[in-house]
Structure formats: structure tokens, C-alpha cells
C-alpha positions in Angstrom: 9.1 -7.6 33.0 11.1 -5.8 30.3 10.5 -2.5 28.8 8.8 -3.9 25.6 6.6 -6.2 28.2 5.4 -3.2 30.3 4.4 -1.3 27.0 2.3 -3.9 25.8 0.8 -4.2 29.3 0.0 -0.8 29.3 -1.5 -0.7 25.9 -4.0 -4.1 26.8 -5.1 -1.6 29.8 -6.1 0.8 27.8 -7.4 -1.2 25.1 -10.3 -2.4 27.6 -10.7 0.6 28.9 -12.1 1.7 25.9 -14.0 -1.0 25.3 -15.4 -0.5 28.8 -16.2 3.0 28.1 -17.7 1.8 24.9 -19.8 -1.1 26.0 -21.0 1.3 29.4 -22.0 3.9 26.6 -24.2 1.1 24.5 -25.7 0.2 27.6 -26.7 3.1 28.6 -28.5 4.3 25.2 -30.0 0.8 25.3 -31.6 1.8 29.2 -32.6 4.6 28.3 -34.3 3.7 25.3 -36.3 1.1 27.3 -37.5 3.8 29.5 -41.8 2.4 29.9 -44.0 5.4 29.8 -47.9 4.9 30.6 -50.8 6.5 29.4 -54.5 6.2 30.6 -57.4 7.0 28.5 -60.8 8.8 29.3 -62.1 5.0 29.6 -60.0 4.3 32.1 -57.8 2.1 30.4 -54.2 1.9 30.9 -51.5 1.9 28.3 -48.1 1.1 28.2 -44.9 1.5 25.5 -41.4 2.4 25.4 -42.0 4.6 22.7 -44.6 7.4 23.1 -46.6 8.4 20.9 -47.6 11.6 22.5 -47.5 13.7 25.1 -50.0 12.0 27.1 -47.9 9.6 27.9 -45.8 9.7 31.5 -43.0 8.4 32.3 -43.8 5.1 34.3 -40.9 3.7 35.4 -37.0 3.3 34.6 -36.1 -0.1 33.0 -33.5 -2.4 34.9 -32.3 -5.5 33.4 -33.3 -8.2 34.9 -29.7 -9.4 36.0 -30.2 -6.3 38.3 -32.7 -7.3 40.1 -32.5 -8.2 44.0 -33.5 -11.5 44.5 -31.1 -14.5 43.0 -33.1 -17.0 44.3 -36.2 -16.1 42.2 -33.8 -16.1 38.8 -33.1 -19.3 40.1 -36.5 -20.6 40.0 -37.4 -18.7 37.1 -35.0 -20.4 35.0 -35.8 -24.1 36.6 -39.5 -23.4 34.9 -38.6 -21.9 31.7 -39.2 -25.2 30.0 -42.5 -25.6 31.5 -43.4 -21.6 30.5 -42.1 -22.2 26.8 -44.4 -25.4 26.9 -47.7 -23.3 28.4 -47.1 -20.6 26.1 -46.5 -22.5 22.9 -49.7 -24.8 24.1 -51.9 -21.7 24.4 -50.3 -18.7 22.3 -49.4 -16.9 25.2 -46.0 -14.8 25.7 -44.1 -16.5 28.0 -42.9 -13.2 28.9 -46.2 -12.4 30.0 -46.5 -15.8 32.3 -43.1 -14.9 33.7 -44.4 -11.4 34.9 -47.9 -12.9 36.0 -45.7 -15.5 37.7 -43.2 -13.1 39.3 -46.5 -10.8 40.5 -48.5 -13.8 42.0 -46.0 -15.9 43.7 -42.2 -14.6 43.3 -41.8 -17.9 41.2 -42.5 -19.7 44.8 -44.7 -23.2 44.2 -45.4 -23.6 47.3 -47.0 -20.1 47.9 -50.2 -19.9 49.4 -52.5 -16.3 49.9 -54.7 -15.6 52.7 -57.9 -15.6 50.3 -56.5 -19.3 49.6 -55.3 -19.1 46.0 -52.1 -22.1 45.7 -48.9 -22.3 43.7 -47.0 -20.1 41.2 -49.9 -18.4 39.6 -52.1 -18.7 42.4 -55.2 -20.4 41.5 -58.2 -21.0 43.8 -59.9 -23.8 44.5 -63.3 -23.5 43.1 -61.0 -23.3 39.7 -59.0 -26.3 40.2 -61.4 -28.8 38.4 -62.1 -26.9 35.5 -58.5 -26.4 34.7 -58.0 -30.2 35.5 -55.5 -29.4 38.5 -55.3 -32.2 40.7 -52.0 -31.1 43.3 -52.0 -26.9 42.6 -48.7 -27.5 44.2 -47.1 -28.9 41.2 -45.2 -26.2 39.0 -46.4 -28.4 35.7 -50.3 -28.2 36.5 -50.2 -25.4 38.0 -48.6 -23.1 35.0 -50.9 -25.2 32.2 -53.4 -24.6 34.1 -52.8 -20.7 34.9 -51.9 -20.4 31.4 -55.1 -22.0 30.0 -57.4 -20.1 32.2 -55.3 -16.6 31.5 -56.2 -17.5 27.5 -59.8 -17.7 28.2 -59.5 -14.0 29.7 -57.5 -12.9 27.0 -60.2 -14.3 24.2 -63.2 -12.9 26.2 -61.8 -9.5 26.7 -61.0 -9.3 23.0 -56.9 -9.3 23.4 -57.1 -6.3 25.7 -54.4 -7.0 28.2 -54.9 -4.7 30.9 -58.5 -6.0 31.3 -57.9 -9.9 31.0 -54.7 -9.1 33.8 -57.0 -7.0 36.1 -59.7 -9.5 35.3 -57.2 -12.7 36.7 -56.8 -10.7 39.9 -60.2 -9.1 40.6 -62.0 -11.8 38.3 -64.0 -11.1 35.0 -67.1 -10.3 36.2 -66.1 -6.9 38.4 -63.9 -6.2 35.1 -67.3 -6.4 33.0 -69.3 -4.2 35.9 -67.2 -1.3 35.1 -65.9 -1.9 31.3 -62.7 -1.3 32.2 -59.8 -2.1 35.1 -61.8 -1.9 38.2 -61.4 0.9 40.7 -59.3 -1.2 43.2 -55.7 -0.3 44.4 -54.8 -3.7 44.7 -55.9 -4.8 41.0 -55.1 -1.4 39.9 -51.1 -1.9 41.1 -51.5 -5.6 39.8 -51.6 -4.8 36.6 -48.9 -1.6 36.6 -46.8 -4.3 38.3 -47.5 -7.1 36.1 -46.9 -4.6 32.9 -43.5 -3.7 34.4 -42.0 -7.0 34.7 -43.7 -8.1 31.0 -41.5 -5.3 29.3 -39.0 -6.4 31.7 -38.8 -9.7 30.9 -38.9 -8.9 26.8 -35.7 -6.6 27.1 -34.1 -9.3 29.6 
């Protein structure tokens, strides 16, 4: 290489090194700035936002994007049901964010997944619910999200929008969500809906 080669080199090297630097600069004021904090309320009820309002709100977790996360496999199924998602959410005017994270929480995006209470497929429907939300193989990604999806809507309508209450209400069911006017004293429904939260604001910034 001649002299006038090996300056021109040299320059392209440093020319994306700065835009690394650059680019690794943006991305950091974007993580930052996705930081979720939580906040819950003398009612019990818990709040999330990347912007707080006030000093009641904690700092709840870090945000990753979601090409960081662990498992390739379950960004591989993910994307194979986006279609169906768009279709659910669209159908019943809910964030297909939100079904992703319900989704991710219930069943890893895993159709075939099966809990030891019995609830079947990606968001984990039992049996008893099966007929009413005309699912006839739970097994089937199609049914199984329209289905989910429609009975997640009628949560979201009866507990007037209020998403931490319809979310701890799919996992610990509506009426032990009505008992107590709020998210239910349970560590497993309690986590579920932290959990579920995390990977809806994850899901949004992805």
C-alpha cells in the first residue's frame, strides 16, 4: 500500500471511531433515559414510568434492549407470532406490546407450555375458560392469543383501564382482585405484574 493509501486508511479508522464513540454516547443517554422507576400508593396500587414525577417514585429496574436479552430462541418465536399479536391487538384495542410481555411472563413465547395448575399454551389459559373464549386446541398459537387477548380486554373494561389490577386479576383471577380493591397480597401475582410491567416498557423501547 502506498503512502497516500495508508493515510486514507488511517483516516477511515478514525472516522468510525468517532462515530463509535458517538453512536455508544446516543445509546447510552437513550438507556439511561429509559431507566422504569415504580411507585406504590397508600391503596396499594402499583405505578410505573420512565419519567418520575416525584420523589416517591424508586428506581425499579435498569432498561435493556431487547436485542440484549438471553434467550435467542424466544426472539425467535416472538417474531414468528407477531402477525398473529398485531391481529389480537388490532381485533381488541390492546397493545401488542402488552400481549408480548403477558406472553413472555406466561409461557416464554412457548405454545406448547403447560403449568402444573393446568393452564395450556402461550398465554396460559385454563380449561374451564376454553369454551367461552371459543378455544377448541389451546395448543394452537392463533386461538390461543385471540383468545388470551379477548379475555385480557374483558379484565381491562371491568377494572376501568387500570392495568395493574386487570394483569394481577389474569393471574390471580378477578374475583380475589375485587376482595381486596387492589393487586392482591400474593408474591406470585405481586412479582407477575412487576414482571409483566418490565417487559411491557421493554417491549415499547425495543
Amino acid at each position: 500500500m502506498n503512502t497516500k493509501g495508508k493515510i486514507k486508511a488511517r483516516g477511515f479508522f478514525i472516522i468510525c471511531l468517532v462515530l463509535s464513540s458517538v453512536i455508544g454516547s446516543a445509546f447510552f443517554v437513550m438507556h439511561v433515559y429509559a431507566d422504569i422507576y415504580r411507585y406504590i400508593d397508600k391503596n396499594g396500587v402499583l405505578h410505573f414510568t420512565n419519567i418520575p414525577t416525584s420523589s416517591d417514585y424508586e428506581l425499579y429496574m435498569r432498561e435493556v434492549s431487547i436485542e440484549q436479552a438471553p434467550n435467542p430462541i424466544g426472539s425467535y418465536l416472538r417474531d414468528r407470532y407477531e402477525h398473529v399479536i398485531a391481529e389480537a391487538s388490532q381485533r381488541h384495542g390492546v397493545s401488542a406490546s402488552l400481549l408480548k410481555a403477558i406472553i413472555k411472563v406466561e409461557s416464554d413465547f412457548n405454545p406448547w407450555a403447560v403449568s402444573r395448575k393446568g393452564a395450556k399454551g402461550l398465554m396460559q389459559i385454563m380449561p374451564e375458560n376454553f369454551q367461552a373464549l371459543n378455544i377448541k386446541n389451546p395448543f394452537d398459537p392463533e386461538e390461543n392469543i385471540m383468545g388470551g387477548t379477548r379475555y385480557f380486554k374483558q379484565l381491562l373494561t371491568q377494572f376501568n383501564g387500570k392495568l395493574p389490577l386487570a394483569l394481577a386479576a389474569y393471574n390471580a383471577g378477578p374475583k380475589r382482585v375485587n376482595r381486596y380493591n387492589r393487586i392482591p397480597p400474593i408474591k406470585e401475582t405481586e412479582n407477575y405484574v412487576e414482571k409483566v410491567m418490565k417487559y411491557y416498557y421493554l417491549f415499547k423501547k425495543g
